[in-house]
Biotite code that builds the C-alpha atoms (Angstrom):
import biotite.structure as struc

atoms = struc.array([
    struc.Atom([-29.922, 150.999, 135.888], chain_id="A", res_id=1, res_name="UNK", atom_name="CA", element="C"),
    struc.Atom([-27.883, 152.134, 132.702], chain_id="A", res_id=2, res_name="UNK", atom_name="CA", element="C"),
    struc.Atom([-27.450, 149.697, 129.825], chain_id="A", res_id=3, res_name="UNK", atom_name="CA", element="C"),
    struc.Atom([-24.268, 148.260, 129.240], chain_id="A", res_id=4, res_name="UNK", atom_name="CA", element="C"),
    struc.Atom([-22.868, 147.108, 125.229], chain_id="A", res_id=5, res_name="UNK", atom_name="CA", element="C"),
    struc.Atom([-21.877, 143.278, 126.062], chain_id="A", res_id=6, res_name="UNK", atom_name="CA", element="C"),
    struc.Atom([-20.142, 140.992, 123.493], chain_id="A", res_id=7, res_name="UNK", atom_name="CA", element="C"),
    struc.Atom([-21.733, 137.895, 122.771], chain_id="A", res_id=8, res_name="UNK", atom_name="CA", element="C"),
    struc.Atom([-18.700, 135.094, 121.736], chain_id="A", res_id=9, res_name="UNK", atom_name="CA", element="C"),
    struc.Atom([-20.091, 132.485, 119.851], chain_id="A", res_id=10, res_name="UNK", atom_name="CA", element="C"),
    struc.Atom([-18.538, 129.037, 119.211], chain_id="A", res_id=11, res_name="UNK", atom_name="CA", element="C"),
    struc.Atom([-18.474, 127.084, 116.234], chain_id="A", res_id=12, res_name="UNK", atom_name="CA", element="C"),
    struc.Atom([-15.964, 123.924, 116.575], chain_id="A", res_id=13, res_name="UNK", atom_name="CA", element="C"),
    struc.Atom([-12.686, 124.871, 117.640], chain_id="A", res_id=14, res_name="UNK", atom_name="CA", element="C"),
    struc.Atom([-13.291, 128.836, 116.309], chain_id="A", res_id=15, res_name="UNK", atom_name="CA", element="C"),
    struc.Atom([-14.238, 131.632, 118.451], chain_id="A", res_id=16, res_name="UNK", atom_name="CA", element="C"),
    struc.Atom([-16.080, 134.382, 117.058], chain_id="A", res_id=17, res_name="UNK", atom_name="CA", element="C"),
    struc.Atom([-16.642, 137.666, 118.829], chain_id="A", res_id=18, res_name="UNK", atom_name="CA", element="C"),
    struc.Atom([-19.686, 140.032, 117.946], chain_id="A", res_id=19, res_name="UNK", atom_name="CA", element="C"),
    struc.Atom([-20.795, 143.063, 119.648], chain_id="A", res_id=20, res_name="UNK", atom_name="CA", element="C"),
    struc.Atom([-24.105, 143.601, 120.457], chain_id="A", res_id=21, res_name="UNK", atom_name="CA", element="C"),
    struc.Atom([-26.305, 146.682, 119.148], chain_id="A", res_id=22, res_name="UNK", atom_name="CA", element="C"),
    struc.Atom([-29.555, 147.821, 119.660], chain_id="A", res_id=23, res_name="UNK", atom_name="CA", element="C"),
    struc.Atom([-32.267, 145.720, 121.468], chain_id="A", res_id=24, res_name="UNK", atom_name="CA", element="C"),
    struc.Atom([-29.703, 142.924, 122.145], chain_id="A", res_id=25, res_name="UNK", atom_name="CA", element="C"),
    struc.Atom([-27.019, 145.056, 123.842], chain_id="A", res_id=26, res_name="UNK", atom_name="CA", element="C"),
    struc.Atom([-30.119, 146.444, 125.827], chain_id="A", res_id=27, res_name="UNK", atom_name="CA", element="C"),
    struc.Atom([-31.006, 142.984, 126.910], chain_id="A", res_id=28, res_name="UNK", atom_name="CA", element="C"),
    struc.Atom([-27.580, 142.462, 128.641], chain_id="A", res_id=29, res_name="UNK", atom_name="CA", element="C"),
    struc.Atom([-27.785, 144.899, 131.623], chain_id="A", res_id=30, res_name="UNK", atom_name="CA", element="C"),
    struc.Atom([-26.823, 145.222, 135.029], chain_id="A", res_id=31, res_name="UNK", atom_name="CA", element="C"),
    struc.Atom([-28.315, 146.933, 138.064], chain_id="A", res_id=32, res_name="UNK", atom_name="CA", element="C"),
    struc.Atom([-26.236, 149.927, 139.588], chain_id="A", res_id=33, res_name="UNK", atom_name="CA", element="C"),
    struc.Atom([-26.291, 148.206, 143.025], chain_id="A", res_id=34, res_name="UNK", atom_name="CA", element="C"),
    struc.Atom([-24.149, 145.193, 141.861], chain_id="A", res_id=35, res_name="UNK", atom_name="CA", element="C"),
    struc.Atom([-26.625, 142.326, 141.872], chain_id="A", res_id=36, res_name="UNK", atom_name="CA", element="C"),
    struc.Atom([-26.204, 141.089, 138.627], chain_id="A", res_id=37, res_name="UNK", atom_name="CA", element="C"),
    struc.Atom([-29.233, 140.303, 137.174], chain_id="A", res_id=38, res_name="UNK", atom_name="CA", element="C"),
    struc.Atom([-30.398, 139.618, 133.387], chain_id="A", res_id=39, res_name="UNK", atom_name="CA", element="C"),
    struc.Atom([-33.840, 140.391, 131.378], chain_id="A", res_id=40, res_name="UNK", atom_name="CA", element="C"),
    struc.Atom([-34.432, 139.542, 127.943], chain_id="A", res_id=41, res_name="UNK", atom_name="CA", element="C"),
    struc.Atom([-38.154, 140.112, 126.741], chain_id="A", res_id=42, res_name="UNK", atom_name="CA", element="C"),
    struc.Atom([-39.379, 139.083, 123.242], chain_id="A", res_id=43, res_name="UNK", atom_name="CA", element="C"),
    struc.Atom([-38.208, 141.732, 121.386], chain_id="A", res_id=44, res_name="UNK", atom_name="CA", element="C"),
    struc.Atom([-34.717, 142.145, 123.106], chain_id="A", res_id=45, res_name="UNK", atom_name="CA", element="C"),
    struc.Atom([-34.515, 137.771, 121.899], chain_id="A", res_id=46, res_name="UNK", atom_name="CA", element="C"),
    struc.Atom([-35.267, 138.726, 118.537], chain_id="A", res_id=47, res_name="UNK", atom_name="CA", element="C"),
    struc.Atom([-32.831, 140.556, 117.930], chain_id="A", res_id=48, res_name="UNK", atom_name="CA", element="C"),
    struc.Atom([-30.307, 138.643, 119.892], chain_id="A", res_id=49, res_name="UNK", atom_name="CA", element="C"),
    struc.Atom([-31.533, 135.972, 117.670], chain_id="A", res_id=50, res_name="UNK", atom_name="CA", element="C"),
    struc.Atom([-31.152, 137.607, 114.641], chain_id="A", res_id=51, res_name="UNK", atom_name="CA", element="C"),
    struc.Atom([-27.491, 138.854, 115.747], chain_id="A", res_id=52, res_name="UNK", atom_name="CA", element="C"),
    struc.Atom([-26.512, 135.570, 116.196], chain_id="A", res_id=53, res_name="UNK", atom_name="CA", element="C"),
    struc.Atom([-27.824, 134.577, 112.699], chain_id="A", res_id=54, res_name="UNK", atom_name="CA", element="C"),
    struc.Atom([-25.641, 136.733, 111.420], chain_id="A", res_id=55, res_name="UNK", atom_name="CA", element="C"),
    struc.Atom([-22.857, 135.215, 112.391], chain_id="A", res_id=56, res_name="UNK", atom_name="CA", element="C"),
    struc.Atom([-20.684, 133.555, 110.039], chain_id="A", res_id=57, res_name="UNK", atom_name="CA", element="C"),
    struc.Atom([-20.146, 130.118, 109.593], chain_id="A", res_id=58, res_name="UNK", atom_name="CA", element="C"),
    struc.Atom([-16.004, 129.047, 110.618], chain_id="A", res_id=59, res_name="UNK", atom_name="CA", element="C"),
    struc.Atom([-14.956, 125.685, 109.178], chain_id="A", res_id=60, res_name="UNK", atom_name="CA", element="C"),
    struc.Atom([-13.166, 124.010, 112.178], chain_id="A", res_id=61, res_name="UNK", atom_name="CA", element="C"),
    struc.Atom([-10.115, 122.120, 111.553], chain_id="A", res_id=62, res_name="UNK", atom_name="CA", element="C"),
    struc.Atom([-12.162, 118.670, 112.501], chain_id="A", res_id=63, res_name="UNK", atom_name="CA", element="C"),
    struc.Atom([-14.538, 119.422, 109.135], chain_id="A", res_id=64, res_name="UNK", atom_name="CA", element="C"),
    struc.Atom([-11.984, 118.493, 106.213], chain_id="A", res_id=65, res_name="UNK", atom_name="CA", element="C"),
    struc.Atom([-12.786, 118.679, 103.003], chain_id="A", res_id=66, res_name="UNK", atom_name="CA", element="C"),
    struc.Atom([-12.340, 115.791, 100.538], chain_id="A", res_id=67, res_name="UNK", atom_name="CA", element="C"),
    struc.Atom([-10.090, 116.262, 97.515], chain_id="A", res_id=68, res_name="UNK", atom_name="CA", element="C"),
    struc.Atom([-10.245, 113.952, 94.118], chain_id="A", res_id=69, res_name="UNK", atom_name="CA", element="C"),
    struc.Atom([-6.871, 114.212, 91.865], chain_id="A", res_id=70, res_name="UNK", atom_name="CA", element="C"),
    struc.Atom([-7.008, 112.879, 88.622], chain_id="A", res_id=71, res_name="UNK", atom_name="CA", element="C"),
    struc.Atom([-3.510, 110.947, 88.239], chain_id="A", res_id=72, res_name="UNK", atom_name="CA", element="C"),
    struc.Atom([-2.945, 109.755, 84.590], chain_id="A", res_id=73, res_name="UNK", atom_name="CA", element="C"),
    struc.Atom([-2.073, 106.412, 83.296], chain_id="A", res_id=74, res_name="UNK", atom_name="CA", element="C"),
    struc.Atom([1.477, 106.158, 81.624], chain_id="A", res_id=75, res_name="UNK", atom_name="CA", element="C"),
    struc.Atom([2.048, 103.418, 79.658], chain_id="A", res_id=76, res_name="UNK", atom_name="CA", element="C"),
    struc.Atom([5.525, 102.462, 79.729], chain_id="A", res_id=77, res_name="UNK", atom_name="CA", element="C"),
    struc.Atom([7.075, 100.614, 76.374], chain_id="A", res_id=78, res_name="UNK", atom_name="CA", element="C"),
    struc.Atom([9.746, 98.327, 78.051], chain_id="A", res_id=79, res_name="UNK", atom_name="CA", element="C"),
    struc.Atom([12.006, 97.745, 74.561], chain_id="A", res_id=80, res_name="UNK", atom_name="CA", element="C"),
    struc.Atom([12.936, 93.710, 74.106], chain_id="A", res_id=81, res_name="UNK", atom_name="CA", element="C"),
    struc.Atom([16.001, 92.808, 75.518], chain_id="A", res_id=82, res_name="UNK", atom_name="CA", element="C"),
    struc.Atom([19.169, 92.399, 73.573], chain_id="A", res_id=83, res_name="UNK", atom_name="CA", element="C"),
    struc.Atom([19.717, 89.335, 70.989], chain_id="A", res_id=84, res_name="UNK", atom_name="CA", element="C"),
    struc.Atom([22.902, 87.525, 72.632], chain_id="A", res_id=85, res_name="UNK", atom_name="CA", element="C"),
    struc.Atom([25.640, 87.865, 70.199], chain_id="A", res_id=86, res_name="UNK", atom_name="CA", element="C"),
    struc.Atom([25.827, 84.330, 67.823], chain_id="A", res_id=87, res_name="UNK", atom_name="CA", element="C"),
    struc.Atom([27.889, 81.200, 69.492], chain_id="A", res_id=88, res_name="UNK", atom_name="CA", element="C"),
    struc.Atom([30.689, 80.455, 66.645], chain_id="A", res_id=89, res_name="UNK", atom_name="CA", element="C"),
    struc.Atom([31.285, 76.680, 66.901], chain_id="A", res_id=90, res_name="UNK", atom_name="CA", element="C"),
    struc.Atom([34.898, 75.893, 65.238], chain_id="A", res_id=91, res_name="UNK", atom_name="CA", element="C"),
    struc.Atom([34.195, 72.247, 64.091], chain_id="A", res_id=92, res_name="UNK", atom_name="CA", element="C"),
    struc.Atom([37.264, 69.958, 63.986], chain_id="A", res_id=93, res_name="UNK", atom_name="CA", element="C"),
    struc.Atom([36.960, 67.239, 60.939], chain_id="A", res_id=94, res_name="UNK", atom_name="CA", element="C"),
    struc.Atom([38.815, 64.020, 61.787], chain_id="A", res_id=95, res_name="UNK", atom_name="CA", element="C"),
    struc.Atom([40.455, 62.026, 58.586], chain_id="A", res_id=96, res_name="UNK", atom_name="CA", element="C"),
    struc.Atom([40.380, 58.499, 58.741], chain_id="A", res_id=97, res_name="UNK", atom_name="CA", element="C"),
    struc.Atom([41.797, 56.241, 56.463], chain_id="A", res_id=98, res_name="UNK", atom_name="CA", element="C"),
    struc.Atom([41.824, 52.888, 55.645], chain_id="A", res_id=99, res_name="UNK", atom_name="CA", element="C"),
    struc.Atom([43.866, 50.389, 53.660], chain_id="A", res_id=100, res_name="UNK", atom_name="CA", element="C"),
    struc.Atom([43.835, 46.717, 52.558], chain_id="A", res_id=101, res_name="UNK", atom_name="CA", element="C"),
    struc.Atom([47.399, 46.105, 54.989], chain_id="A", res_id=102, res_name="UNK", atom_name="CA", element="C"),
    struc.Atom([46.339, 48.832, 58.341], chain_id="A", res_id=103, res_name="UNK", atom_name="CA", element="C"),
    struc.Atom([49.108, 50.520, 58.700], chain_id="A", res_id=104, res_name="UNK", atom_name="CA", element="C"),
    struc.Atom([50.424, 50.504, 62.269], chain_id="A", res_id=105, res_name="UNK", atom_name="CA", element="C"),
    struc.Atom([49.337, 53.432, 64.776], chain_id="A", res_id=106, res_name="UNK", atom_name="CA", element="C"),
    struc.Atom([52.595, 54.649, 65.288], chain_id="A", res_id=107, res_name="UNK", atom_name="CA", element="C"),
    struc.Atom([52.644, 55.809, 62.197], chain_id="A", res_id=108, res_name="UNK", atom_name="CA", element="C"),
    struc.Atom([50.888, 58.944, 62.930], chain_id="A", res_id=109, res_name="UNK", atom_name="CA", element="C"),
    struc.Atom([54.394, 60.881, 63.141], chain_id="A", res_id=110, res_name="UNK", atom_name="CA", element="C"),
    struc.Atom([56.407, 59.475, 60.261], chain_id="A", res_id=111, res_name="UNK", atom_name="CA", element="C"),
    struc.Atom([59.673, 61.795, 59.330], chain_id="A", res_id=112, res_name="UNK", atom_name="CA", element="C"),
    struc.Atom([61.859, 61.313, 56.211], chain_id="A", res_id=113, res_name="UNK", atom_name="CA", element="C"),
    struc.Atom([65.197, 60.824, 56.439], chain_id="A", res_id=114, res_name="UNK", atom_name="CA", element="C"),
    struc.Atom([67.893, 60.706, 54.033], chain_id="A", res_id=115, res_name="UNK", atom_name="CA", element="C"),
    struc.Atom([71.474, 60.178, 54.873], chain_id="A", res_id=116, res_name="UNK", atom_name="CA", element="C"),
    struc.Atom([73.098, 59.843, 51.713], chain_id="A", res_id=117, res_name="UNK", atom_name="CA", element="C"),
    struc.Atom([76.038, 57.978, 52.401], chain_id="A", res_id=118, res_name="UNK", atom_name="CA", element="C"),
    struc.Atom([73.661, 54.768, 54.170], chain_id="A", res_id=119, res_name="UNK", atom_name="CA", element="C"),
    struc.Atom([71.415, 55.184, 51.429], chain_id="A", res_id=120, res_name="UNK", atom_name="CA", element="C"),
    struc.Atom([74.074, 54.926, 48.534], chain_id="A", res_id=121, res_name="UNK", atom_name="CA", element="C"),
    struc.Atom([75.518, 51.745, 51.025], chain_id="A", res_id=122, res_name="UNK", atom_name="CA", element="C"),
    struc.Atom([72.372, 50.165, 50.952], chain_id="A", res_id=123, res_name="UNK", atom_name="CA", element="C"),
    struc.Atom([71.730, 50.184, 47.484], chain_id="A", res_id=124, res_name="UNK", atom_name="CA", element="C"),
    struc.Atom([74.850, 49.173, 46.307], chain_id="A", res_id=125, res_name="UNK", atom_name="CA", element="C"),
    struc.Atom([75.014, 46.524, 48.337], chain_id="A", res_id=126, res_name="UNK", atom_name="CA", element="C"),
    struc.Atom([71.438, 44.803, 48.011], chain_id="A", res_id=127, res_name="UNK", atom_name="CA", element="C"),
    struc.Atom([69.369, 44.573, 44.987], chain_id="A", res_id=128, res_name="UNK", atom_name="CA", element="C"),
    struc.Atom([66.069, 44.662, 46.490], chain_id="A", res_id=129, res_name="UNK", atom_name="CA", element="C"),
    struc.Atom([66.754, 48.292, 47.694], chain_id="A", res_id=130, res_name="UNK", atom_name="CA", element="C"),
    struc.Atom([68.342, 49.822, 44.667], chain_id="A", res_id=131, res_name="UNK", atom_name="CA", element="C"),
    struc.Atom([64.854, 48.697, 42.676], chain_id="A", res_id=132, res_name="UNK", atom_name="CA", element="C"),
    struc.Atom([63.047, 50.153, 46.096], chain_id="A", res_id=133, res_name="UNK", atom_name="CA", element="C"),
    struc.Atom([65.201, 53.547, 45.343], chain_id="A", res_id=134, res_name="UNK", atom_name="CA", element="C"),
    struc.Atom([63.239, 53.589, 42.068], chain_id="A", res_id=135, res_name="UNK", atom_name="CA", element="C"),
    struc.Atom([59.785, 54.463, 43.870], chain_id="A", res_id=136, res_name="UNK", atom_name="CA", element="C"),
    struc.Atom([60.876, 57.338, 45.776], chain_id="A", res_id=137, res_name="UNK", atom_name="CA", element="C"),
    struc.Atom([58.365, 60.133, 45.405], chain_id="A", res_id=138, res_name="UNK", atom_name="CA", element="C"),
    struc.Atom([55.564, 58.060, 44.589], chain_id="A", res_id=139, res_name="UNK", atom_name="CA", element="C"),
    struc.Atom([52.546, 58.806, 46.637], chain_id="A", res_id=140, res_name="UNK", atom_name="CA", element="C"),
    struc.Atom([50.567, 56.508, 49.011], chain_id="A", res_id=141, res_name="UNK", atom_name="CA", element="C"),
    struc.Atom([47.766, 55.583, 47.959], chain_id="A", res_id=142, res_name="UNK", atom_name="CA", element="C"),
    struc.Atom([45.394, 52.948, 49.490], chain_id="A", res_id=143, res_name="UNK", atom_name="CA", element="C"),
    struc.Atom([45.212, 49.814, 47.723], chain_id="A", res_id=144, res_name="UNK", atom_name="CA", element="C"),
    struc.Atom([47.694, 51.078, 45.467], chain_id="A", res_id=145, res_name="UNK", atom_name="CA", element="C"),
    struc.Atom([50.495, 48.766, 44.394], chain_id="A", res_id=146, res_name="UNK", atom_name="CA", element="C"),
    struc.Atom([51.650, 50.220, 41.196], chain_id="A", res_id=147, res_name="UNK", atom_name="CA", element="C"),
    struc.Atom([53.868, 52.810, 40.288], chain_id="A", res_id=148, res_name="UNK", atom_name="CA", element="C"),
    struc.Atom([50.929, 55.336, 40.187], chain_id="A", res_id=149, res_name="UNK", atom_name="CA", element="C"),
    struc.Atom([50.313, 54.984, 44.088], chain_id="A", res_id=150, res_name="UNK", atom_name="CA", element="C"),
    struc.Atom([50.986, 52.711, 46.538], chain_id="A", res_id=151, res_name="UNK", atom_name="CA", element="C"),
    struc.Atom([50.202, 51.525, 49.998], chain_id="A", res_id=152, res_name="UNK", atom_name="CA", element="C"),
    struc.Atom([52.969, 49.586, 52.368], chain_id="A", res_id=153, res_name="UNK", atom_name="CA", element="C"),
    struc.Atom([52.246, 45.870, 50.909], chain_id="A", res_id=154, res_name="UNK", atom_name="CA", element="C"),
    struc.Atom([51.578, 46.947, 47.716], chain_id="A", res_id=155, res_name="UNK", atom_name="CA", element="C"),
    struc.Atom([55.065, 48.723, 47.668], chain_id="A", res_id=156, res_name="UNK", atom_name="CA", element="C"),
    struc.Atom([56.975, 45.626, 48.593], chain_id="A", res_id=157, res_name="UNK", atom_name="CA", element="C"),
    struc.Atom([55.142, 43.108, 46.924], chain_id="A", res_id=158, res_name="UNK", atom_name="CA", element="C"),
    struc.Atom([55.721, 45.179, 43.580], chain_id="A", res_id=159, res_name="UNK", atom_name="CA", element="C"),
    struc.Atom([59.702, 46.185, 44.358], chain_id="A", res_id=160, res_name="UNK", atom_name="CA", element="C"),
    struc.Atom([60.064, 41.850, 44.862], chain_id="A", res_id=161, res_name="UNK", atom_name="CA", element="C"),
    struc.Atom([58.021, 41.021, 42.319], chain_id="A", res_id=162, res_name="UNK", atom_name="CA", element="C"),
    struc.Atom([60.549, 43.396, 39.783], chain_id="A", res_id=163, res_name="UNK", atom_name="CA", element="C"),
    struc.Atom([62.728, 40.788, 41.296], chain_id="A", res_id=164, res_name="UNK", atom_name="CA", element="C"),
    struc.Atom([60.952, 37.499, 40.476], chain_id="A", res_id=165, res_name="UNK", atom_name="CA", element="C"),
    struc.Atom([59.634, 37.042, 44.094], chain_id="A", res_id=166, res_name="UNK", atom_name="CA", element="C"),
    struc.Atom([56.223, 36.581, 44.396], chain_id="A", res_id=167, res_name="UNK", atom_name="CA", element="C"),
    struc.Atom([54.682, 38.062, 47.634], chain_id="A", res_id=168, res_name="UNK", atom_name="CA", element="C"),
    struc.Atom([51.463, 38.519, 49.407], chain_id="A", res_id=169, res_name="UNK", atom_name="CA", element="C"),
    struc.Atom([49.455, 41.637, 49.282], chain_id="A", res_id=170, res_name="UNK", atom_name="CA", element="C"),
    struc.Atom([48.162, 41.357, 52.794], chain_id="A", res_id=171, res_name="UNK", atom_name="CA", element="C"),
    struc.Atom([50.421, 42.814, 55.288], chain_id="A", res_id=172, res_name="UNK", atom_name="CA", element="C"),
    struc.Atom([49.595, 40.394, 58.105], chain_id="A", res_id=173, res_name="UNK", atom_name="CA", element="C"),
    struc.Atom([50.997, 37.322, 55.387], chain_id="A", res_id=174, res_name="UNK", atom_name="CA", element="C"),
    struc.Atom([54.284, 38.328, 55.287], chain_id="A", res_id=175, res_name="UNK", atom_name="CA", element="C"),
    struc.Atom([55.393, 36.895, 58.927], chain_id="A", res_id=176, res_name="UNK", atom_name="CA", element="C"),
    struc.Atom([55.542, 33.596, 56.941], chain_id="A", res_id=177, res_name="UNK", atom_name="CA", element="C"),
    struc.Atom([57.096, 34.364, 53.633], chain_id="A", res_id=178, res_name="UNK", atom_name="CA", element="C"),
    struc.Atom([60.555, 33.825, 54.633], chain_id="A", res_id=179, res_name="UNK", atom_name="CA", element="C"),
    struc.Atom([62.899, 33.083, 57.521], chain_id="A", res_id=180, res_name="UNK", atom_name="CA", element="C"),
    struc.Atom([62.655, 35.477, 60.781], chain_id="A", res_id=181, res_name="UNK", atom_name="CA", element="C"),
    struc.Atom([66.250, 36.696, 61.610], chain_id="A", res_id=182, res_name="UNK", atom_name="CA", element="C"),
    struc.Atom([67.084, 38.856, 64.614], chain_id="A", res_id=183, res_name="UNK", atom_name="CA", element="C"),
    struc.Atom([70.158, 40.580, 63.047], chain_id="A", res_id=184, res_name="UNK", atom_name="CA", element="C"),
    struc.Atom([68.894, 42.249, 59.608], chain_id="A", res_id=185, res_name="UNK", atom_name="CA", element="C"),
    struc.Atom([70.625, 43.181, 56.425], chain_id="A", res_id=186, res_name="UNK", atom_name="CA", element="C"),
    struc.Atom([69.085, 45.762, 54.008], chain_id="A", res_id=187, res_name="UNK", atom_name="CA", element="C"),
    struc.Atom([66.662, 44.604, 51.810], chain_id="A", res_id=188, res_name="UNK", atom_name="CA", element="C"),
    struc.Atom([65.074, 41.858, 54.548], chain_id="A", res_id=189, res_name="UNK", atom_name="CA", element="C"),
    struc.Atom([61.234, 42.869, 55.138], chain_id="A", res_id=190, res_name="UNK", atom_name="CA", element="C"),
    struc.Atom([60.238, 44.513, 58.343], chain_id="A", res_id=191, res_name="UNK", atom_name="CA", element="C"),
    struc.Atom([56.755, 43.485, 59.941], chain_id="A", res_id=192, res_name="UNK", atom_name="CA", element="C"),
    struc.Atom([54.662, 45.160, 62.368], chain_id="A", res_id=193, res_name="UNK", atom_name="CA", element="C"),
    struc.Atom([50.974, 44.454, 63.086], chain_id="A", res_id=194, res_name="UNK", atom_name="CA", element="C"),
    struc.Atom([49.367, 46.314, 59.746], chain_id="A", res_id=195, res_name="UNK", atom_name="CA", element="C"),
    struc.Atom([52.440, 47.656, 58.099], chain_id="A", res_id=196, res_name="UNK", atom_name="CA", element="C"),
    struc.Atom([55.344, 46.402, 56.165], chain_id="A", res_id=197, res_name="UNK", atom_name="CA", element="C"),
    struc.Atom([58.859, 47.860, 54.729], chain_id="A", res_id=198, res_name="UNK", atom_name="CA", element="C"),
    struc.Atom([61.827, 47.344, 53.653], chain_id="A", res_id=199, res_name="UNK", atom_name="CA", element="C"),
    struc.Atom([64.979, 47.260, 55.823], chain_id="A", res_id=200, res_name="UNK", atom_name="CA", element="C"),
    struc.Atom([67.767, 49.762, 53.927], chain_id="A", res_id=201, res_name="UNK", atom_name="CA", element="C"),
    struc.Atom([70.350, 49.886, 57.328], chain_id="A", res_id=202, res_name="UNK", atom_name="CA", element="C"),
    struc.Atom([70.643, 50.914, 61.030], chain_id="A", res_id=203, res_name="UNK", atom_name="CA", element="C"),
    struc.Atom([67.453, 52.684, 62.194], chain_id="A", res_id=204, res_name="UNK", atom_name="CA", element="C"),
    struc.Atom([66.932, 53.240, 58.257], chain_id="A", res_id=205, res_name="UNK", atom_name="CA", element="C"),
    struc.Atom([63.774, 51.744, 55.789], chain_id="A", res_id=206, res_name="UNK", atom_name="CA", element="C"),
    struc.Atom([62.379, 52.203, 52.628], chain_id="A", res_id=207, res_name="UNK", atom_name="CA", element="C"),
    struc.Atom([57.934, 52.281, 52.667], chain_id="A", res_id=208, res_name="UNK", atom_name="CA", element="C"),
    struc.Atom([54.775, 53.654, 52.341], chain_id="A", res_id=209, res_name="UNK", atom_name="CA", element="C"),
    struc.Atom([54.169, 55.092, 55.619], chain_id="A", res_id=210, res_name="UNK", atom_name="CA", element="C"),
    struc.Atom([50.765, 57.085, 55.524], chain_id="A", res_id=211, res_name="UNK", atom_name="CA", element="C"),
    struc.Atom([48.391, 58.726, 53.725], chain_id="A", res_id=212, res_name="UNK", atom_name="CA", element="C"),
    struc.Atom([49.812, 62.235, 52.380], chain_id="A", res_id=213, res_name="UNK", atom_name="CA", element="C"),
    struc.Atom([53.118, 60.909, 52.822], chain_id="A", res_id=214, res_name="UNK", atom_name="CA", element="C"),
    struc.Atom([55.454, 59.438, 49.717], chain_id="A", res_id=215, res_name="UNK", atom_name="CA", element="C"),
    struc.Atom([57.808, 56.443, 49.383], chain_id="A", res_id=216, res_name="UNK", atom_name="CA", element="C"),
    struc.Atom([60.929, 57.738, 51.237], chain_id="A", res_id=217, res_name="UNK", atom_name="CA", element="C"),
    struc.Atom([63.827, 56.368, 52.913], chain_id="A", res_id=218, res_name="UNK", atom_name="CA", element="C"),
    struc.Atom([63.059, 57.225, 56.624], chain_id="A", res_id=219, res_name="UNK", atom_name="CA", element="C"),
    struc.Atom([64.018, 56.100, 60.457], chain_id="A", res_id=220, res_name="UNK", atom_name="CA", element="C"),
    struc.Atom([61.908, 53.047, 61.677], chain_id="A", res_id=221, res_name="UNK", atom_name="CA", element="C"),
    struc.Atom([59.482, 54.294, 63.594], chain_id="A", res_id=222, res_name="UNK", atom_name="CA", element="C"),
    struc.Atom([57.707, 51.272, 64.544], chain_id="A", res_id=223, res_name="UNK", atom_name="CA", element="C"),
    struc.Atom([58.092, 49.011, 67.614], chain_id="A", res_id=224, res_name="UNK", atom_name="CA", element="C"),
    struc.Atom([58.126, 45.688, 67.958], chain_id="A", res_id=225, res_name="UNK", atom_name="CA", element="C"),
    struc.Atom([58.994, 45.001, 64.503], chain_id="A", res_id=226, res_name="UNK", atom_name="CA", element="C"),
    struc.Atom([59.927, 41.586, 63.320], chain_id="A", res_id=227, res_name="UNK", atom_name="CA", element="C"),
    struc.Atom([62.264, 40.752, 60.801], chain_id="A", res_id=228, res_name="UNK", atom_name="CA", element="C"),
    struc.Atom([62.146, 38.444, 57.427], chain_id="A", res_id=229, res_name="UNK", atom_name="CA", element="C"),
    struc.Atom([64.431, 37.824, 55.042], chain_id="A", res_id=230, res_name="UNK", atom_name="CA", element="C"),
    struc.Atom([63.312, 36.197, 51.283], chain_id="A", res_id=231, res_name="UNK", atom_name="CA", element="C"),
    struc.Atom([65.681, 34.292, 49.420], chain_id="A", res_id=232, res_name="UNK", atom_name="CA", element="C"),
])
């Protein structure tokens, strides 16, 4: 029988390790010369089987993992406030409103001066009561005013009549009564509208205090449904 060198392979998990055997363990693994395959191992011969075998090294198989700890910081993330919205400018609209002791008639809200000369000059040449009115022109309205210093509609006419001997009202909605009502008018007859009164100076023409801001002016008529009164 001659001894044969045999590998021992040796698995660990999924890793195959392949020693050769020396010595008393490679004399352990022997075969007969006849072919009859046939293994002794006696104390000695395990031994040192054993102790090859020891010697092996350990193989971490892919099953046996090892466990990792990472460390991940904290960041701290300052989010910055958001914008202040730009400031809402509010344009604030102031509405006037004034008031005097005769109302002057809503449609008086676009009153334009007009001054034809040569209907002007007509009317006061032919009627007293305008060519005292003509006196006034440029004073300013003023409510409650019914002097020379301001005036507002009634006070105006009451004042230019008055120059006149003629005593009138200073309340505008009086002066539907003062006189006769005439449908045909002749410059210096009184024109009458809810809250406003003036003086008739010709076609489409009058002497009054319109509005606040404005001045005593000869001007279209502007109003509707005016009546007509004449004093004598």
């Amino acid at each position: 029988m001659r001894a044969r060198t045999r590998a021992v392979a040796a698995a660990t998990g999924a890793a195959l390790v392949v020693v050769p055997l020396t010595g008393a363990a490679a004399a352990a693994l022997v075969t007969d010369e006849s072919g009859v395959a046939g293994t002794s191992l006696d104390a000695s011969a395990y031994t040192a089987y054993s102790n090859d075998v020891a010697d092996i090294p350990e193989v971490t198989s892919a099953a046996k993992k090892a466990s990792y700890t990472i460390e991940t910081p904290t960041v701290k993330v300052k989010v910055p406030p958001p914008p202040e919205p730009e400031p809402v400018v509010v344009e604030e609209t102031t509405t006037e409103v004034y008031e005097s002791t005769d109302s002057a008639a809503t449609e008086v809200s676009s009153v334009q001066t007009t001054t034809p000369s040569a209907d002007v000059q007509a009317a006061i040449s032919g009627s007293a009561v305008i060519a005292e009115a003509s006196k006034y022109v440029g004073v300013p309205y003023v409510s409650g005013g019914s002097t020379p210093s301001g005036f507002d509609c009634s006070g105006f006419v009451s004042y230019v009549f008055g120059q006149l001997g003629i005593s009138l009202p200073r309340s505008s909605g009086s002066y539907y009564s003062v006189g006769t009502q005439v449908s045909t008018p002749q410059p210096g007859d009184i024109i009458v509208t809810p809250g406003h009164v003036a003086i008739y100076a010709g076609p489409n023409l009058q002497i009054d205090a319109a509005t606040p801001g404005t001045t005593i002016q000869f001007r279209g008529i502007w109003q509707t449904g005016a009546t007509y009164v004449r004093v004598t």
